[in-house]
C-alpha positions in Angstrom: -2.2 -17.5 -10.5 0.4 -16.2 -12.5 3.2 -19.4 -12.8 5.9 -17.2 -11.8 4.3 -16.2 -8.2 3.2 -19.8 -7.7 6.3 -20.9 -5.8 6.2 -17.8 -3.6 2.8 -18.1 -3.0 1.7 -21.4 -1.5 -0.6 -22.4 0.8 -2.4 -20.0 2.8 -0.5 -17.5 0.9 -1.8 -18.6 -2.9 -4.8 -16.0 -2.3 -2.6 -12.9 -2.1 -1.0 -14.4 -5.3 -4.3 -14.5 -6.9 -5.4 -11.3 -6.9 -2.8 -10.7 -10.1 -3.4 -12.4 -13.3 -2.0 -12.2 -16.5 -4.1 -13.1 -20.1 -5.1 -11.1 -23.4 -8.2 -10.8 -22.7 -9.5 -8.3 -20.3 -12.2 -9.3 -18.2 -15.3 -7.4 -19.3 -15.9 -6.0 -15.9 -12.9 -4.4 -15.2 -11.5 -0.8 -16.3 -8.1 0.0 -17.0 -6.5 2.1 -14.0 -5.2 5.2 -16.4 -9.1 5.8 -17.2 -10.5 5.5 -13.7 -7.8 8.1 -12.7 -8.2 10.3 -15.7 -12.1 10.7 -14.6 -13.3 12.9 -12.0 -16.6 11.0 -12.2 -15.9 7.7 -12.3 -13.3 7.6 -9.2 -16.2 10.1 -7.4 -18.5 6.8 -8.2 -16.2 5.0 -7.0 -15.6 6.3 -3.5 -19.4 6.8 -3.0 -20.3 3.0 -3.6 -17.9 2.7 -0.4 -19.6 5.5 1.5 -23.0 3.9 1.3 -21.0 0.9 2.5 -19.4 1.9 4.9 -22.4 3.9 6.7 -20.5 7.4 5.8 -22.5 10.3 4.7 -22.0 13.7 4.0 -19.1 15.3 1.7 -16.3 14.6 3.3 -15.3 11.6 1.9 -11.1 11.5 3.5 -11.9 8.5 5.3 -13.6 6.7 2.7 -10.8 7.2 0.7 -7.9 6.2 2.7 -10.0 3.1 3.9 -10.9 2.4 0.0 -6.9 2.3 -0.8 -5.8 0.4 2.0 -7.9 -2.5 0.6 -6.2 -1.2 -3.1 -3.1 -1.7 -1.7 -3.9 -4.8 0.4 -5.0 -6.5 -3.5 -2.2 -4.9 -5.7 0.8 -5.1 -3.7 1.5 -8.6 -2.4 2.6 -10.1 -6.4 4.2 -6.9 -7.4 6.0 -6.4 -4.6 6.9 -9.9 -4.4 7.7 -10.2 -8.4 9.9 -7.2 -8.0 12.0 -7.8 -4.9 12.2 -11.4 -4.4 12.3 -12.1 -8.5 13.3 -9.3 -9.8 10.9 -8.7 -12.4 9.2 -5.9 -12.9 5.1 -6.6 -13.9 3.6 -3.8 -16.4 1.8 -2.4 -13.5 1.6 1.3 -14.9 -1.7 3.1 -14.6 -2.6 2.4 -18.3 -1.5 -0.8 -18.1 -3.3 -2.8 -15.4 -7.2 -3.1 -15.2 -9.2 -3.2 -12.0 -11.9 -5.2 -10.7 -14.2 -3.5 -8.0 -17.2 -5.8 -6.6 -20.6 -3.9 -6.5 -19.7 -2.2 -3.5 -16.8 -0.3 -5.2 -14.1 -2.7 -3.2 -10.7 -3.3 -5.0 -11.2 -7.3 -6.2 -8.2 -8.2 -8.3 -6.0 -6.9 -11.1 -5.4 -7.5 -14.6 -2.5 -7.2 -17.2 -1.6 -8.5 -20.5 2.0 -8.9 -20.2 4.3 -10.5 -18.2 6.6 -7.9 -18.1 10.5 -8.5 -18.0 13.3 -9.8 -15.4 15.2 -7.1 -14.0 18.2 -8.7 -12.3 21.4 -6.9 -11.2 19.2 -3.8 -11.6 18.5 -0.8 -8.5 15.8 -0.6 -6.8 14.4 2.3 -8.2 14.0 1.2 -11.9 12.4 -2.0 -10.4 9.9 0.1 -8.5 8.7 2.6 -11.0 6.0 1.5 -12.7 4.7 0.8 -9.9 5.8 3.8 -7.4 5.6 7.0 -10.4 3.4 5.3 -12.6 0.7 4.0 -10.7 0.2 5.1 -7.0 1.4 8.7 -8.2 -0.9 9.3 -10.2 -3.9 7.7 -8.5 -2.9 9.0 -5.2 -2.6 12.8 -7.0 -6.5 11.9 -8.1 -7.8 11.0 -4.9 -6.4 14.3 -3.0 -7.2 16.5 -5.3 -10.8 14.5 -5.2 -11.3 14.3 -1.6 -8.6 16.6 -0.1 -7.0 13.9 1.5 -3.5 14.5 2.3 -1.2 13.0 -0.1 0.9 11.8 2.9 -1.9 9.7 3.8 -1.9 7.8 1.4 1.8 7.0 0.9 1.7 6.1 4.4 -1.0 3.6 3.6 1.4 2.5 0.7 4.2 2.1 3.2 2.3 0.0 5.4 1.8 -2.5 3.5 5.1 -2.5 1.4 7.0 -2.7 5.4 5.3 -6.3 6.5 5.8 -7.6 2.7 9.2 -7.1 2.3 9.7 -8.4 6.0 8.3 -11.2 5.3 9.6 -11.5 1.9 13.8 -10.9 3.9 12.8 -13.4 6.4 12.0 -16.2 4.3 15.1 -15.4 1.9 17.0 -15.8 4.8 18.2 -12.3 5.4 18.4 -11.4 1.5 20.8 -8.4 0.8 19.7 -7.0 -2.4 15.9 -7.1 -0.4 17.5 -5.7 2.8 18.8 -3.3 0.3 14.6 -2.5 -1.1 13.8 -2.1 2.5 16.4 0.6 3.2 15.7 2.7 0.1 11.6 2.6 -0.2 11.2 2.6 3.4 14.5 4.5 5.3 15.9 6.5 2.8 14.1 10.6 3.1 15.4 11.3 -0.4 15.4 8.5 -3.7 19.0 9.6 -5.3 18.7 7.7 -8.3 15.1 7.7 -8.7 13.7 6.8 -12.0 13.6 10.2 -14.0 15.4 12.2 -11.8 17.6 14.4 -13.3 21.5 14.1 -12.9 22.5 14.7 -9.2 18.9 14.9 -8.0 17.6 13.5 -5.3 13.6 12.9 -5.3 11.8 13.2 -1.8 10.9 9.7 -1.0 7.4 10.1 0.1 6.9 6.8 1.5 9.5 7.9 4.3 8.5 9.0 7.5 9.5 8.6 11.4 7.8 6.0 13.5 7.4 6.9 17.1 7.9 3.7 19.3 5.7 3.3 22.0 6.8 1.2 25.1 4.6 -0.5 27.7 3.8 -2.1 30.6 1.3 -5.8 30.5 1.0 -8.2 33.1 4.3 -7.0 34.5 6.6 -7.3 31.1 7.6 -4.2 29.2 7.5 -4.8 25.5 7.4 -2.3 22.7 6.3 -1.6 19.2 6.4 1.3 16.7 3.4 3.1 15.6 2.4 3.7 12.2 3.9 6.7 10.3 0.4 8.3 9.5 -3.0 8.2 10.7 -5.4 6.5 8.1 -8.3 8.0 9.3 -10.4 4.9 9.9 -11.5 6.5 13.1 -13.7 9.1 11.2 -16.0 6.2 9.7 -19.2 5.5 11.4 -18.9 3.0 14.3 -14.9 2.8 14.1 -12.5 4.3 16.4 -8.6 4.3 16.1 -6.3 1.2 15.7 -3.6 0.1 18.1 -1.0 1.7 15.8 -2.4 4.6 15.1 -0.5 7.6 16.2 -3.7 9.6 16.9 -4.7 7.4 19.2 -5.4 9.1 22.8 -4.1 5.9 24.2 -0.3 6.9 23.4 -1.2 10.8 24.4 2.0 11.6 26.7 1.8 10.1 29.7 -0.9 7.5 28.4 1.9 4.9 27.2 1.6 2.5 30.4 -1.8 2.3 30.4 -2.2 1.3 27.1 -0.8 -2.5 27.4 -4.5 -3.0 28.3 -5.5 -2.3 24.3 -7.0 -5.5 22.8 -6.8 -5.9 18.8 -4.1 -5.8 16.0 -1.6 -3.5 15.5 -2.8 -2.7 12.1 
């Protein structure tokens, strides 16, 4: 693990730290992230390694996708997130900076970089997030669309997923940490990114990780209890043998006038 994440991530956390690591050399099994997303064919490999996984055939591979990025995410963003919020410092996680390791099945494994990067402290939220936000899921996310035709808003809501229980967790255990209250509120509940990275003078970026929860309340055992539903549908339900997740707000289960009933769901809300 890199030294820097060790204290954040102890114990049954240290795995999630893991998955980063930081040397000169570049294991010989990995690709850098710039060439898998500059390469039609490569990415297409890629995604049908995870078909033939995941029992999908045919050409539509939307699901495949979105499920292959969830796990992306699930890898990269844990030390990132945590370097760049908690520690302000910003990791050279840009496309052609970071290398990949996929397991023969096409999964995301780990990542690699070279450098440690630099601390960023006293500095906005949208130069820490950068490399990671425009120069890394922008570009991969603009390959897989235009590869697979999966909506774009997909995938950030894949990305937002993850970032919302991260940085959560990452407030809670600071003890209510402004400047991460402060990440939350512009990655996650601000529509527009005013001082996005690039931007010019006065202009406000879209925030593409934004989007409206619907919360859903109901009724088990007697106790009413609630919970908001994810921002996008991740398609899971398309793969062979899988149907929609508790969250999901595609789910017939939260269909109006289904809300009551479905306290009875069993699983996680993920």
């Amino acid at each position: 693990m890199i030294p820097l994440l060790a204290p954040i991530f102890r114990g049954e956390l240290a795995p999630l730290g893991e998955r980063l690591a930081c040397a000169d050399a570049v294991p010989a099994d990995a690709v850098c992230v710039s060439d898998l997303v500059g390469s039609r064919a490569r990415l297409l490999d890629v995604l049908q390694l995870q078909a033939r996984f995941r029992h999908s055939s045919g050409d539509d591979l939307r699901a495949v996708a979105s499920a292959w990025t969830l796990d992306y995410l699930e890898a990269l963003l844990p030390p990132v997130v945590a370097a760049a919020s908690v520690l302000h410092h910003v990791f050279p996680v840009e496309a052609a900076q970071i290398w990949l390791r996929l397991d023969a099945r096409g999964g995301p494994v780990s990542f690699h970089i070279r450098q440690l990067g630099t601390a960023r402290p006293d500095t906005r939220t949208a130069e820490r997030y950068a490399p990671l936000l425009l120069h890394h899921l922008a570009p991969l996310f603009s390959a897989l669309s235009s590869l697979t035709r999966l909506a774009p808003k997909i995938l950030w809501g894949n990305a937002a997923r993850h970032l919302e229980p991260i940085l959560g967790q990452a407030l809670a255990l600071t003890g209510g940490s402004e400047p991460i209250a402060q990440d939350i509120a512009y990655l996650l509940q601000s529509a527009t990114w005013p001082h996005a990275a690039e931007a010019e003078a006065g202009e406000q970026r879209t925030n593409p990780l934004f989007g409206r929860q619907r919360e859903i309340r109901l009724v088990h055992e007697g106790r009413h209890t609630s919970f908001r539903l994810h921002r996008q549908c991740c398609l899971y339900y398309l793969l062979p043998h899988e149907t929609h997740c508790n969250a999901c707000p595609l789910s017939p289960a939260y269909r109006k006038g289904g809300e009551e009933d479905a306290g009875a769901l069993e699983g996680p809300l993920a």
